[in-house]
N, C-alpha and C positions, 0 to 999 in steps of 0.2 A: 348900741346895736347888740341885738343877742349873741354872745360869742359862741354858740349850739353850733348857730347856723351859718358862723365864720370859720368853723371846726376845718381844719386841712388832711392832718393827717386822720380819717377817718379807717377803718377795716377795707371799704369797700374802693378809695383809692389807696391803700396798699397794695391790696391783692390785685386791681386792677393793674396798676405798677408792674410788680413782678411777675402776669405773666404778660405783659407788653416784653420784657427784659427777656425773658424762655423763648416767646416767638420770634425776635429779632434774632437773638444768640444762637437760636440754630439756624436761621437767615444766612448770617453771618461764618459760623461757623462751617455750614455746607460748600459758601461759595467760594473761599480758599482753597479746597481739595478740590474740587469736579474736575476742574483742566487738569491735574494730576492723576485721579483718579482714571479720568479717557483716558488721556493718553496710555499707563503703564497696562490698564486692565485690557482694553475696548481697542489700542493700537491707532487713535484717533489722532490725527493731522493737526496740526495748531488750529486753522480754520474751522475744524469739526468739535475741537474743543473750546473754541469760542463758544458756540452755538450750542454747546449742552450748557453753558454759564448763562448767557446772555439770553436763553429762550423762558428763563424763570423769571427775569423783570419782563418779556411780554408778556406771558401768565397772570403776573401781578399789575398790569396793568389795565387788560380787560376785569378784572376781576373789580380792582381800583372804580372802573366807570361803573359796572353795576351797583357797589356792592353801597355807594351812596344815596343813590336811589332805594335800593330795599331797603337797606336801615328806615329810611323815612316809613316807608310801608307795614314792614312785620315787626319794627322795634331793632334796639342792642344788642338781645338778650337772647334771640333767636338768633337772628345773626354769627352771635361770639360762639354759640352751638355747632353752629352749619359748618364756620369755618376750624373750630378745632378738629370738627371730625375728619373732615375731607383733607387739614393738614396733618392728623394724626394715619389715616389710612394710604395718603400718597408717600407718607418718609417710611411706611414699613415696604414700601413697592420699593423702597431704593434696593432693599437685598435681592432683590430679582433683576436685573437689567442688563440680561446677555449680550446685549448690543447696542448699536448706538440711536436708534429709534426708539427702543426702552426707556433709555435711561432719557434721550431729548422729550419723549410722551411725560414720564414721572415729575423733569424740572417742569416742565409747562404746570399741569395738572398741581404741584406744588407751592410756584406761586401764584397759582391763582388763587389756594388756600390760605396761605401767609397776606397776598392782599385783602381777603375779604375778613381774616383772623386781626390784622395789626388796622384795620380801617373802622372795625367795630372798639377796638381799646381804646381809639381816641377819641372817636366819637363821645363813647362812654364816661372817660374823666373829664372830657372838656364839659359837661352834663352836672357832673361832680364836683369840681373843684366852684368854691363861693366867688361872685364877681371880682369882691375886691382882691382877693387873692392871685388870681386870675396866670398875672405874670409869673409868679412865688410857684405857683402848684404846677403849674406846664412845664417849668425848666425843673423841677424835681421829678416828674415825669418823664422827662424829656431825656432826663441823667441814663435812666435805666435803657431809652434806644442806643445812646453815645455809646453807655458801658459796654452795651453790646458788639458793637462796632469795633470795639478795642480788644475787650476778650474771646470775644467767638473767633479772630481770623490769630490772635495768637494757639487759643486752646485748639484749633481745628490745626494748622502745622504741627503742634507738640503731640497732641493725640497721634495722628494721622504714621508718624516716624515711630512712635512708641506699642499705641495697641490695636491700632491697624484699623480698615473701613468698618469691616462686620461693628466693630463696638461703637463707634462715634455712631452709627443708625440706630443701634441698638438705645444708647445712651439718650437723641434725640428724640425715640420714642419714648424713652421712659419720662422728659421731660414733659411733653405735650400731653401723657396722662396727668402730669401735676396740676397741668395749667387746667386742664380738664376739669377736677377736682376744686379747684382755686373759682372756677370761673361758678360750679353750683351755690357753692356755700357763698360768693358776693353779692349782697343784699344793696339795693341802688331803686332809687324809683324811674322807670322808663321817662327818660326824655319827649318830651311834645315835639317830634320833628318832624309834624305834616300838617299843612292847615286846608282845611275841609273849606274848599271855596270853588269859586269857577274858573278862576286867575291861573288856579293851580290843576287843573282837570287836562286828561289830555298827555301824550307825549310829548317833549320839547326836549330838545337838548340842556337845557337849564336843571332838566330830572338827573343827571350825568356830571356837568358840567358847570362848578359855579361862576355866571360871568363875573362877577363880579372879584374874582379871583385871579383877572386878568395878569395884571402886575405883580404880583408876588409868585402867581407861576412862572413869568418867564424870568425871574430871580431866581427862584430854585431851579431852573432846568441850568442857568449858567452855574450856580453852586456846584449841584449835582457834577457836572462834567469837569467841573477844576477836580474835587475833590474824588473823582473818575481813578484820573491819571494814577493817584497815590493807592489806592485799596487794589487797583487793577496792575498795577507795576513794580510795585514795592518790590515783591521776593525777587525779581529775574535783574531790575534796578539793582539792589543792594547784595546780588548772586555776582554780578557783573563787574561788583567794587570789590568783591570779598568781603564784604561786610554784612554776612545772610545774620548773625546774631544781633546786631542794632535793628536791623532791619523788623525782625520779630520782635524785640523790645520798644519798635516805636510807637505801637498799638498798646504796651503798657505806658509810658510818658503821656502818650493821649489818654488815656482812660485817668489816670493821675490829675491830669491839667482838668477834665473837664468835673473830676468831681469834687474839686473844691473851688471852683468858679463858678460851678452853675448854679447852686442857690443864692450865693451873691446876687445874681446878673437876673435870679429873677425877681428879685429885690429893686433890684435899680431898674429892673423894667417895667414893674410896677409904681415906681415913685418917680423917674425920671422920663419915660416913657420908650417905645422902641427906636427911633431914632439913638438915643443915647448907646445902646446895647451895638445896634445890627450893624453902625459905619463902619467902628472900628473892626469891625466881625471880619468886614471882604478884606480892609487892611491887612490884617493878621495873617488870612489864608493864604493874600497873594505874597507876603514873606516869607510863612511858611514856607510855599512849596517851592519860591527863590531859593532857599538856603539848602532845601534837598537836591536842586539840580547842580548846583557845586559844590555838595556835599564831596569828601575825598578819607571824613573820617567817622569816627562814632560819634564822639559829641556834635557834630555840626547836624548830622542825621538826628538825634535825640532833640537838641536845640529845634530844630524845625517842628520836630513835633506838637511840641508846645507848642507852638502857632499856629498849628494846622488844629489844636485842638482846643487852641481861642476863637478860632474862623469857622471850621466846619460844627464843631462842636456845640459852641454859641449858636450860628444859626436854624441847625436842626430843629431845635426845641422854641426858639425864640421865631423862628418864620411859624411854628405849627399856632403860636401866641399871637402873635399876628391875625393870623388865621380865623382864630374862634372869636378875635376883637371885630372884625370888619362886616360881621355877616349876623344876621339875628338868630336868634339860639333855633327854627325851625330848621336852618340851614347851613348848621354844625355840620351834620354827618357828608351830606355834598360835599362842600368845602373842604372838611378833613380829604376827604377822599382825590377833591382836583389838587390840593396839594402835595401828596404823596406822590399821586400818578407825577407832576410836574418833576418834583426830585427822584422821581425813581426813571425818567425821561434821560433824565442829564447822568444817571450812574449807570444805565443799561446802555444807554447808545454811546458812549463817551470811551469807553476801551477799545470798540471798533478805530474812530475814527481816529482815536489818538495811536491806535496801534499800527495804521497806518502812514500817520506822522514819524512814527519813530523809526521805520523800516527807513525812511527818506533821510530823514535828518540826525536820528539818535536822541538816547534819553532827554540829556540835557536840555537841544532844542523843542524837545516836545514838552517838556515839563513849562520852561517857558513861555509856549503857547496859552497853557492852564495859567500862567501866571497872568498874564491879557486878561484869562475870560474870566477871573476872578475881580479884576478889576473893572469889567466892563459890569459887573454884577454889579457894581458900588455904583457906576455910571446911574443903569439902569433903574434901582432901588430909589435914587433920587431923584431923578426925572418921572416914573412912575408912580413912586407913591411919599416917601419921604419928605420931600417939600409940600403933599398937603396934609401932613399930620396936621394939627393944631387950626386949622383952616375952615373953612365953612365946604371945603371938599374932603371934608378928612371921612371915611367911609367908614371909621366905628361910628361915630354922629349920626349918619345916615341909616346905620344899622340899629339905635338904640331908639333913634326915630322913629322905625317901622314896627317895633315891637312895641313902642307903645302906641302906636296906633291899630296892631291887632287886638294890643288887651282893651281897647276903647271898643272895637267895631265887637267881640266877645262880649263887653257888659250892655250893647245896646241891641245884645242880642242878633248880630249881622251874622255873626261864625254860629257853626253848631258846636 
């Protein structure tokens, strides 16, 4: 096989990489502060500071349903355009937001950018990266969303106490020029993600929504919402123990754990297949976040980490593998995109409903709750899709199927 066209590490998923890692990390970074920010600046109410957090995953959600559909339409490359601007022009609105309609209009308007900005990167590597590769290049991809996840909400507290709001926007603008920058000089050949037929003419929900996406959606909306509890509770959790310093170093332990697992894992996901990777994954998390709900000291908070960052960590990248496996490469960019929305379902709504819980019954019992729906995720992954890996229902089969039945109906001339 030509190893040219086996090439991994190429310029164009590099770059593509980091700035996947810049968009997430100011993601991330931002969503730490906001409820801090309301309340001290804006005088906002816990309730109202939910809702200047919580109203950037619906942002990123409509954005998410469009933004699969147009990839297929005007390309990556215009896309990755559209959304840096629009995320470069709403994070400079952050220094403006005298009130709390301001600042709720800028998170909206924000993630809507970040979803149609982080919905074209993946689209774009999964475009990128060689078949065989496939698992190997997604979870090195995948490293830089995790990293972000771990670094952006430790550097957004550290910043935040040290050199205050004006610089952390100031900071994320200068980022999302990099990415800017990153995203011209990335040289990639546009993906084929539309086929010119009658099949495909027409609005449907399918232009939106990939059905075939069914089962590994509602696995990440149950991920999403275990691994809720922890990103949305940590600080006031570990404020509560006196233990606020673990607490900000559990996001360096996770960042740790997943970057010397994750090219392993995608190694073995490639040779052993996903099944092998994703069981142990729900196991992990739902220990994980066992061990933080009776956590009592540092290590046992740190220890959990690492679990949570074999669990959420591992699936992030390995559901998005999944992903690109199930569906023919015209219907990467959908896909990407229904499964985002799915996990970004289970982290937006999940602080609500668990912050509800906890008013009732307290951390402990609410974390416990997360520890169920992490398991019910294992349930679910098995019963939906799991048991027909390897099967004459296994849905990459069905997807490698229809691709080669488009490049058939192409050579007889049926497609334009």
């Amino acid at each position: 096989m030509d190893k040219a066209k086996e090439a991994l590490w190429t310029r164009s998923f590099v770059l593509d990489t980091l700035i996947n890692f810049l968009v997430f990390l100011i993601y991330y970074l931002l969503i730490v502060i906001i409820a801090v920010v309301a309340k001290e600046n804006l005088h906002a109410t816990a309730s109202q500071a939910g809702l200047a957090v919580g109203i950037y995953i619906i942002g990123t959600v409509v954005a998410r349903l469009l933004a699969g559909r147009f990839i297929s339409v005007l390309g990556c490359r215009k896309m990755l355009y559209l959304g840096l601007l629009i995320y470069l022009a709403s994070t400079a609105m952050y220094f403006y937001t005298p009130n709390l309609a301001m600042l709720d209009s800028v998170r909206f308007l924000n993630g809507f950018a970040y979803g149609i900005t982080s919905t074209a990167t993946s689209t774009i590597v999964a475009a990128i990266i060689p078949m065989s590769r496939r698992g190997e290049g997604i979870n090195y991809y995948g490293l830089s969303t995790s990293l972000a996840a771990a670094v952006g909400p430790f550097l957004g507290i550290l910043m935040l106490h040290s050199l205050g709001y004006d610089f952390i926007i100031a900071f994320c603008v200068a980022l999302i020029i990099l990415c800017g920058i990153g995203s011209v000089i990335m040289k990639f050949n546009e993906p084929k993600l539309d086929i010119d037929s009658e099949e495909h003419k027409g609005i449907k929900i399918s232009d939106y929504i990939e059905p075939r996406m069914n089962s590994i959606s509602l696995v990440s909306i149950l991920v999403g919402f275990a691994y809720s509890g922890v990103i949305g509770f940590m600080a006031a959790y570990t404020k509560d123990l006196n233990l606020i310093l673990a607490g900000t170093f559990f996001f360096v332990v996770y960042a740790v754990v997943i970057t010397i697992t994750r090219p392993l894992l995608g190694i073995v996901f490639d040779m052993k297949g996903e099944n092998f990777v994703l069981y142990p994954c729900f196991i992990s998390l739902a220990l994980g976040i066992f061990l933080l709900s009776i956590a009592h000291s540092t290590w046992l908070i740190l220890l959990s980490a690492v679990f949570v960052g074999l669990g959420y960590g591992t699936f992030m990248s390995n559901g998005q593998a999944v992903t690109v496996k199930i569906v023919p490469v015209h219907r990467i960019g959908v896909a990407t995109s229904t499964y985002f929305i799915a996990l970004d379902m289970g982290l937006g709504f999940g602080p609500y409903i668990l912050g509800a819980i906890k008013e009732v019954v307290g951390y402990t019992s609410m974390f416990h709750v997360t520890v169920v729906v992490a398991l019910l995720a294992f349930v679910a992954y098995y019963l939906l899709y799991g048991r027909y890996v390897g099967t004459d229902k296994d849905l990459s089969l069905k997807a490698r199927a229809e691709e080669e039945q488009i490049r058939n109906r192409k050579r007889n001339g049926q497609l334009a």
